[in-house]
C-alpha positions as CSV (number, residue, x, y, z in Angstrom):
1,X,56.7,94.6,15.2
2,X,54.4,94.4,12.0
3,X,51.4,92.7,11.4
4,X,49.2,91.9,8.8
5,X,45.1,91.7,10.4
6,X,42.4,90.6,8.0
7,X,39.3,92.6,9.1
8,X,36.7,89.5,9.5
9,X,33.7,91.9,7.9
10,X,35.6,93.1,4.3
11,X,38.3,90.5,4.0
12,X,40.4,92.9,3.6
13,X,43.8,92.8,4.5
14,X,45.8,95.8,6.9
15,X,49.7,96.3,7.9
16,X,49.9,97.0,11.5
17,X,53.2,99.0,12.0
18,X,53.6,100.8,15.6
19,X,57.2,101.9,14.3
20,X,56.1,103.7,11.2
21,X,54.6,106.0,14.3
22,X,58.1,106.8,15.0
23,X,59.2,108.6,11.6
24,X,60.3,112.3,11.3
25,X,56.9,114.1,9.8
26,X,58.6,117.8,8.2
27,X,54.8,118.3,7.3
28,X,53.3,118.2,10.6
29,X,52.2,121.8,10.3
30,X,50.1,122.2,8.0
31,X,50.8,124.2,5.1
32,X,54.3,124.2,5.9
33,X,56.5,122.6,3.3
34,X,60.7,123.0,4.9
35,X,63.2,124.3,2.4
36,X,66.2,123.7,4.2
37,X,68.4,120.7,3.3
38,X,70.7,121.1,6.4
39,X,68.9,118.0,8.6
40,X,67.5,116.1,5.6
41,X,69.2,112.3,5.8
42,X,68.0,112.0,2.4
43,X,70.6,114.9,1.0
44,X,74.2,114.1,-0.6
45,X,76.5,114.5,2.9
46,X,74.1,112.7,4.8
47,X,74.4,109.0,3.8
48,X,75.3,108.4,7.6
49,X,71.5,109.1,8.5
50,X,70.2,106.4,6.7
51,X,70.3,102.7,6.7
52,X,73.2,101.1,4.5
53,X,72.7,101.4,0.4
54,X,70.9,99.1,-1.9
55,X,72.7,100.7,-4.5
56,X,73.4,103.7,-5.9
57,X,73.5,105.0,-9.8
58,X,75.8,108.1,-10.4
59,X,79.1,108.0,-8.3
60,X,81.9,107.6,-9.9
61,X,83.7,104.3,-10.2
62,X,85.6,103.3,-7.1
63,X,83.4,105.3,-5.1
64,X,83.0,104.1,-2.2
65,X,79.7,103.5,-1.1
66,X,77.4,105.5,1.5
67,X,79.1,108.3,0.4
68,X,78.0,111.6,-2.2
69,X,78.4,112.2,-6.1
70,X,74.7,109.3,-6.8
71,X,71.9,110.7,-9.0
72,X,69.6,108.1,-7.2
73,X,70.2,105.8,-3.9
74,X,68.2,102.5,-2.8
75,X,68.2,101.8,1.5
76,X,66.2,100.0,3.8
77,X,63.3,101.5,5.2
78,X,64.5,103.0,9.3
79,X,60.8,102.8,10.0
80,X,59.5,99.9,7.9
81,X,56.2,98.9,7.8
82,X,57.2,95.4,6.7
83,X,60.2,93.4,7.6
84,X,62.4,90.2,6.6
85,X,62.7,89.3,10.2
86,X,59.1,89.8,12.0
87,X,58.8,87.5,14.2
88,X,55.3,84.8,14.7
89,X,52.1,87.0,16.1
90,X,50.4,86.2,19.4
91,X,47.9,84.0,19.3
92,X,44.7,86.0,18.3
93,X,40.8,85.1,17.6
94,X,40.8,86.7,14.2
95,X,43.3,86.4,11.2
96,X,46.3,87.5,11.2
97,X,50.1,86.8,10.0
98,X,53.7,87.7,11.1
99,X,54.3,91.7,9.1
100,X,57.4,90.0,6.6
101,X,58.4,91.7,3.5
102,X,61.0,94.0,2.6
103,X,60.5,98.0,2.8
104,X,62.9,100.5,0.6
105,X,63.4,103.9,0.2
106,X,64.4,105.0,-3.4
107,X,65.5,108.8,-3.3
108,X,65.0,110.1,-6.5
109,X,67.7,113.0,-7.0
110,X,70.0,114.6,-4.8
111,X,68.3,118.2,-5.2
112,X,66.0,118.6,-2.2
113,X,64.0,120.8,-3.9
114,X,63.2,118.5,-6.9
115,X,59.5,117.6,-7.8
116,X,58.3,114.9,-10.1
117,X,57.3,117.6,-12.5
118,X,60.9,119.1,-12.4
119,X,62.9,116.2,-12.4
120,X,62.5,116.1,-17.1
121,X,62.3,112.5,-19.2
122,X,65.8,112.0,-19.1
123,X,66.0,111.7,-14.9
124,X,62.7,109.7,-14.9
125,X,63.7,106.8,-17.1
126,X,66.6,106.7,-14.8
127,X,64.5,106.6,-12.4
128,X,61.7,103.9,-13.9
129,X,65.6,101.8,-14.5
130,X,66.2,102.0,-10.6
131,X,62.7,100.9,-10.1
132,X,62.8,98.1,-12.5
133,X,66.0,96.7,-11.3
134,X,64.7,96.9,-7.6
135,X,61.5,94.7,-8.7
136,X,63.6,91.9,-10.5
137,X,65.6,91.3,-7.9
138,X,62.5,91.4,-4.9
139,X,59.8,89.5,-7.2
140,X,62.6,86.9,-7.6
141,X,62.5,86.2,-3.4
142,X,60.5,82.9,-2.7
143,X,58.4,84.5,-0.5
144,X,57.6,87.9,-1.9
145,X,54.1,87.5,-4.0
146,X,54.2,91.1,-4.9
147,X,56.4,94.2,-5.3
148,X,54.1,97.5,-5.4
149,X,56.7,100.9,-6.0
150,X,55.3,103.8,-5.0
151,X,56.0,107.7,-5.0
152,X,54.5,110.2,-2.5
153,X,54.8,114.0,-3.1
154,X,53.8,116.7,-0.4
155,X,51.3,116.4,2.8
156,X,48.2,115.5,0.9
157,X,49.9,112.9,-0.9
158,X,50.9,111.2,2.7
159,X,55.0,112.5,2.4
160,X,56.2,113.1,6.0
161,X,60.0,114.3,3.9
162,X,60.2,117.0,1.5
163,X,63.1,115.8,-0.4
164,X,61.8,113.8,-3.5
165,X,61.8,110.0,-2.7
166,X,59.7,107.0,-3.0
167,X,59.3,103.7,-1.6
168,X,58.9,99.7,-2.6
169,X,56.7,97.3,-0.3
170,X,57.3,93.8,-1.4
171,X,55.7,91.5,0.7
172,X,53.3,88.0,1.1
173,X,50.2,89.2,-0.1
174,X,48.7,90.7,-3.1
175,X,46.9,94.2,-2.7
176,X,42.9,94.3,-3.1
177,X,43.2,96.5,-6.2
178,X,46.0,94.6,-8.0
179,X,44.1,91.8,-7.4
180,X,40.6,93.1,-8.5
181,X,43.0,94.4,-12.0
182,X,44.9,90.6,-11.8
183,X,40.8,88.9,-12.0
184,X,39.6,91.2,-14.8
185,X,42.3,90.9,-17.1
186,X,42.4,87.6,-17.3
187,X,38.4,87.0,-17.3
188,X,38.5,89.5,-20.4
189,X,41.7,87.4,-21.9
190,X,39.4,84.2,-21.8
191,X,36.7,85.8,-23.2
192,X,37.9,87.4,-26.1
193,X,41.7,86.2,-26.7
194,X,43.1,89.7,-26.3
195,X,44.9,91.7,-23.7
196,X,42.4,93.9,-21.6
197,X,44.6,96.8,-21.6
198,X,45.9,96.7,-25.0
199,X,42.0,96.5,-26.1
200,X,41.9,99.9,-23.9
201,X,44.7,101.6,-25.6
202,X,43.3,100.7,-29.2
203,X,39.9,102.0,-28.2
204,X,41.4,105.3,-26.4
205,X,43.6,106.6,-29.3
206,X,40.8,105.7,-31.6
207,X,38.6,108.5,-29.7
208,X,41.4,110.5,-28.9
209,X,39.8,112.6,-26.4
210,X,41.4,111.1,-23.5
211,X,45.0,111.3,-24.7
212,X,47.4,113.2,-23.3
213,X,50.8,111.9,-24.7
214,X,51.9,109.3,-27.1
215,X,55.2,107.7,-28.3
216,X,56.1,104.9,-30.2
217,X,56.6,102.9,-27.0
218,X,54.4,104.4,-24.2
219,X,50.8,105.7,-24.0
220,X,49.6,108.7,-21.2
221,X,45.6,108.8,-20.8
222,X,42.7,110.3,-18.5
223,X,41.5,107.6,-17.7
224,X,37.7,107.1,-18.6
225,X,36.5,106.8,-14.9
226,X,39.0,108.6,-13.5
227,X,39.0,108.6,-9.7
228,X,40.9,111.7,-9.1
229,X,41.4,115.6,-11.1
230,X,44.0,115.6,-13.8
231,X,44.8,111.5,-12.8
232,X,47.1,110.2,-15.2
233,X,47.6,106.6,-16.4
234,X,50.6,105.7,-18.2
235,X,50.8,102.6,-20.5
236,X,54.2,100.6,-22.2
237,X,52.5,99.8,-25.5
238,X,54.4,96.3,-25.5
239,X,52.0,93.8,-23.3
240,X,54.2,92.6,-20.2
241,X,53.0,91.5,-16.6
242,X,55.7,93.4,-14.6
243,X,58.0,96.5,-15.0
244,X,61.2,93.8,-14.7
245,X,60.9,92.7,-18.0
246,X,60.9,96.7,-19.7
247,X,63.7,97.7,-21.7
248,X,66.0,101.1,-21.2
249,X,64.0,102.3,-24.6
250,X,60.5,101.5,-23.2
251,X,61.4,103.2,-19.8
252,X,62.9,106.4,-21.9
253,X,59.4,106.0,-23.5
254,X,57.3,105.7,-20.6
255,X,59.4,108.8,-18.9
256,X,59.1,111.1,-22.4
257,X,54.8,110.4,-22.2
258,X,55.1,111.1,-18.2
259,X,57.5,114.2,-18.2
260,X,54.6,115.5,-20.8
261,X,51.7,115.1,-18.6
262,X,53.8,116.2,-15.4
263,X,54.9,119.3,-17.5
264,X,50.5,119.5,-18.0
265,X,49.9,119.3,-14.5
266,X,52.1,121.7,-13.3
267,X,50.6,124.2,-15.8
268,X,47.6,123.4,-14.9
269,X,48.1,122.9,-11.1
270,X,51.1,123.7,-9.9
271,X,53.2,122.3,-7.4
272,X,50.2,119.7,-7.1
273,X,50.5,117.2,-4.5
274,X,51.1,113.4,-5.8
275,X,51.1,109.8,-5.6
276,X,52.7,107.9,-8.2
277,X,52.2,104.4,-8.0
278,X,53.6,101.3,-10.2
279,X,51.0,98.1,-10.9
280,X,52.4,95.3,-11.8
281,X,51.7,91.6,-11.7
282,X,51.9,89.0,-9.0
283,X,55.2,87.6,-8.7
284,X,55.8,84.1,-10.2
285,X,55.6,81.9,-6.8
286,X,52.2,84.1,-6.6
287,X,50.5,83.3,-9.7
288,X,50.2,80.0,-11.2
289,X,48.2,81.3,-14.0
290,X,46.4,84.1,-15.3
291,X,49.9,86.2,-14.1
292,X,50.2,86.7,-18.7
293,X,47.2,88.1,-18.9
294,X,48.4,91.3,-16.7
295,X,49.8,94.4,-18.1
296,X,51.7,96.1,-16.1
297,X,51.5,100.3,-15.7
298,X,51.7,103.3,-13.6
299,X,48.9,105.5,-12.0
300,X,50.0,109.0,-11.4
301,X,47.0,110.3,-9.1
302,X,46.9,114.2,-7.5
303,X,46.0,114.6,-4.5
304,X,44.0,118.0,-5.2
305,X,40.5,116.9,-3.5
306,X,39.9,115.7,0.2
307,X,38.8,112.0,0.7
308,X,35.7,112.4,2.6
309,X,33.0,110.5,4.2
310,X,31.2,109.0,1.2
311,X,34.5,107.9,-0.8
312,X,36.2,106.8,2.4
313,X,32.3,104.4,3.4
314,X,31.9,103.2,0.1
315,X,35.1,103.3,-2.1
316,X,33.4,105.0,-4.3
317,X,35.2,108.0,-5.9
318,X,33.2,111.6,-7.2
319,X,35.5,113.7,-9.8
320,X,34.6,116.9,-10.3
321,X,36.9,117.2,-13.3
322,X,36.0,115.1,-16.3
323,X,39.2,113.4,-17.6
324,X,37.9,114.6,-21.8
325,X,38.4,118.2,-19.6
326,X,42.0,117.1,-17.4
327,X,43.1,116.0,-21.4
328,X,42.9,118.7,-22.5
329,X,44.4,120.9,-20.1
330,X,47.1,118.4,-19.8
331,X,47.8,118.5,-23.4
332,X,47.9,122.6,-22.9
333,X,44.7,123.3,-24.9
């Protein structure tokens, strides 16, 4: 069963999972990226293969449930990395803590051959709305402290399925780099009144050079120190701490500055590998304060350079492409 181990040199926290060893990789040859749908339990037909729904957007009503005609479908995890139900740890010298949390799978269209970049602004915002309702109703669990959505798109980007699909870890603890984000936000909020992202945003369109998209309720940058080519960072201009308080228009927002910057990347790299990862506040039972100063946002990070031994010793991270460059490609200039 999981695990969470704090390594006693870093502090940092790790999810031991021996039954995430157990999932179907399609990518295990390298270079070799399966077209066909037949065996995918993530494809309309094959509801069977998977845990029971969540939910499920699309079908028509009366449905019945577990069954074809969704745009988008919401399961348990088969080979979760965090569960509801993990039982105590053995006794151990060193820290550690029973692996709870909840693990879903959100499959983001039934075309197994959709991409991020293919999937247009009106099918992300429905996505972002499946996302959204799936971190109001986790972040509201007494014991989840916070809800982290992610996407993972092709081998380099850590997919072991071809079909497009994400996932949502909602668990006890609150990652190292939310955290890091959580500290800085509010320090800057004490120190000068003002939201630490919504100061960015005013200084980025000022300059200009770094923007990529913009609409009256969402902003897409480079960001300044970006850690990865082409990474995108995309912004809801109104300051909230997590995506369960956005509204349908700032999510079709949000989508309309992404599909843009996808649309860039795929121009510019296409059929780029990706992670696209959601930031959002601590939940509530998590934060007794500072959780206001926290603006909430969504990394969108390819996956076009290897991690090697200097970023993976130091966490430090070497671009060759300077995000005033990835703009402007982006962008289409």
């Amino acid at each position: 069963m999981s695990e969470w181990r704090q390594d006693p040199l870093s502090g940092r926290w790790v999810i031991i999972a021996a039954r995430r060893g157990r999932r179907p990789d399609e990518f295990a040859d390298a270079g070799h990226r399966p077209a066909d749908p037949r065996a995918c339990p993530f494809c309309p037909g094959h509801e069977h293969m998977t845990t029971p729904e969540i939910l499920a957007d699309g079908r028509p009503d009366g449905s019945p449930a577990d069954g074809p005609g969704w745009r988008r479908r919401v399961f348990p995890n088969l080979y979760p990395a965090l569960e509801p139900d993990a039982p105590p740890p053995a006794a151990s010298p060193w820290p550690v803590r029973s692996g709870t949390g909840h693990h879903e799978v959100v499959v983001s269209s039934p075309d197994h051959g959709a991409t991020l970049q293919t999937l247009g602004a009106a099918d992300l915002a429905e996505l972002l709305a499946v996302v959204r309702d799936r971190v109001r109703d986790l972040g509201a669990r007494p014991a989840v402290h916070h809800v982290l959505p992610f996407f993972n798109q092709g081998a380099a980007a850590g997919a072991t399925l071809a079909h497009p699909h994400g996932q949502i870890l909602a668990g006890p603890l609150v990652p190292q780099l939310v955290a890091e984000k959580m500290q800085r936000s509010a320090a800057h909020q004490a120190d000068t009144g003002r939201c630490l992202v919504c100061a960015l945003l005013a200084g980025e369109e000022a300059d200009g050079a770094r923007v990529v998209a913009a609409d009256p309720e969402a902003v897409l940058l480079a960001p300044w120190a970006s850690r990865f080519p082409y990474e995108m960072l995309a912004v809801p201009r109104r300051h909230a701490p997590d995506p369960a308080a956005a509204t349908d228009g700032e999510l079709q927002g949000l989508a309309r500055v992404l599909a843009a910057g996808l649309a860039g990347l795929e121009r510019a790299v296409p059929a780029a590998d990706l992670n696209l990862v959601v930031h959002g506040a601590p939940t509530a039972a998590a934060a007794a304060s500072g959780r206001s100063a926290f603006h909430w946002h969504l990394e969108v990070l390819p996956r076009l350079a290897r991690l090697a031994g200097f970023e993976a010793g130091t966490g430090f991270a070497i671009n060759a492409v300077p995000p005033e460059r990835a703009a402007a490609r982006l962008r289409g200039e």
